[in-house]
Each structure stands twice: as C-alpha cells, then as structure tokens.
N, C-alpha and C positions, 0 to 999 in steps of 0.2 A: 268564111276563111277555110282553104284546105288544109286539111291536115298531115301535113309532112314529114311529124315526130311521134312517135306514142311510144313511154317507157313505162314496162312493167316495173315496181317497185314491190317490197318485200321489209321486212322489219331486218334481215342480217343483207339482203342483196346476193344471195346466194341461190342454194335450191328451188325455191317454190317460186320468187321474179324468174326464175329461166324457164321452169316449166312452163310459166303465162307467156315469155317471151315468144316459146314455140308453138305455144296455140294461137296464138296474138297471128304470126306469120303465116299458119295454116289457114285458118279466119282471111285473113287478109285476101293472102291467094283465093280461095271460094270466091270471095267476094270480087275479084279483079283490080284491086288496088297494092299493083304491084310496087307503085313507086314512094310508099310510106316506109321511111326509115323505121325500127324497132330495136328497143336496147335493155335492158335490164340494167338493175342497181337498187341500192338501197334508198330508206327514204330520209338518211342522210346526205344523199347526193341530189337531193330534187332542191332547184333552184328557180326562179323568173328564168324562161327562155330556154330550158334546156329541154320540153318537150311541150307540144301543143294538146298531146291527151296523155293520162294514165290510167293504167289498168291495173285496178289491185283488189286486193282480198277488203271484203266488208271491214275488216277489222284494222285497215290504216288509214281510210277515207279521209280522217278530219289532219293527220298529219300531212296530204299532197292538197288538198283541195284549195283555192288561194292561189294556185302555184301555173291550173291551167285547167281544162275540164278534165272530169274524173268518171272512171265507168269503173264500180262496185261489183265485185263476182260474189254471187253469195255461196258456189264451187271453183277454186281457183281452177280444179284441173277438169272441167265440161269444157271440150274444145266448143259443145254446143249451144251453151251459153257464153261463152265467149262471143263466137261466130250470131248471134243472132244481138246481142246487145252492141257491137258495132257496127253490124247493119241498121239496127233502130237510130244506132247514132247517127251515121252519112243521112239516112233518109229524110232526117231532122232539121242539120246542118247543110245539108248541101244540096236536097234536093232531091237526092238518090242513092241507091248503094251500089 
C-alpha cells in the first residue's frame, strides 16, 4: 500500500510535531515523493484513518502505534535520520524509495 498520509505527532502538538513535519517534507522532497500529504498534531488527535504513517519522537511510540505504522526518531530534529529511516521505509514497503 502507498503511503498517502504521514503525521508527525508530539505529546502538546505544537513545537517539536512541526519541527518533524518540516523535516518529514524536506526528507520527502530528497526522496521524490512529492505526492504524500504531511500534517502535524498531537497524539490526542491520532485516530484509525487519519494517517497511513507516523513520525515521532522515541518517547510516544506506544501511544500511535495500533493506529497505523510508526517510524521512531531517536533525534526528532536529524533531518538525516528522518530522511534515511523513510527511505528504509518505502524500500521496504514498496519496493523502492
């Protein structure tokens, strides 16, 4: 399945999901996958359906995961580990990045 949604989540949904949101989009661009929406929120707003990945800090894994697949930053703000663990992802998932 392609991935169409990825929201970064955060424990208030503020500062640090916006930070990942714009490395997430930078990441993305690199990569060529311009046509994946990105949003940020808290992880009070993660529901069934409301994103096909998330990207978040080590430290709120167990509150999204369930919800859709999850990709764990153990530096929220490495655009380079961002950029390299959703390449790991697609190449996984889909065959390519």
């Amino acid at each position: 399945m392609a991935v169409k949604k990825i929201m970064c989540c955060c424990g208030q949904g503020l500062g640090s999901s916006f930070m990942v949101e714009m490395n997430v989009q930078k990441a993305l661009k690199t990569l060529g996958k311009t046509e994946i929406e990105v949003s940020h929120g808290s992880v009070s707003e993660v529901y069934n359906g409301v994103a096909d990945l998330f990207v978040v800090g080590n430290d709120i894994v167990d509150s999204v995961k369930g919800y859709g697949d999850v990709i764990a930053l153990q530096n929220i703000v490495s655009i380079d580990e961002v950029t390299q663990k959703l390449k790991t992802y697609f190449e996984e998932h889909e065959g390519h990045a």
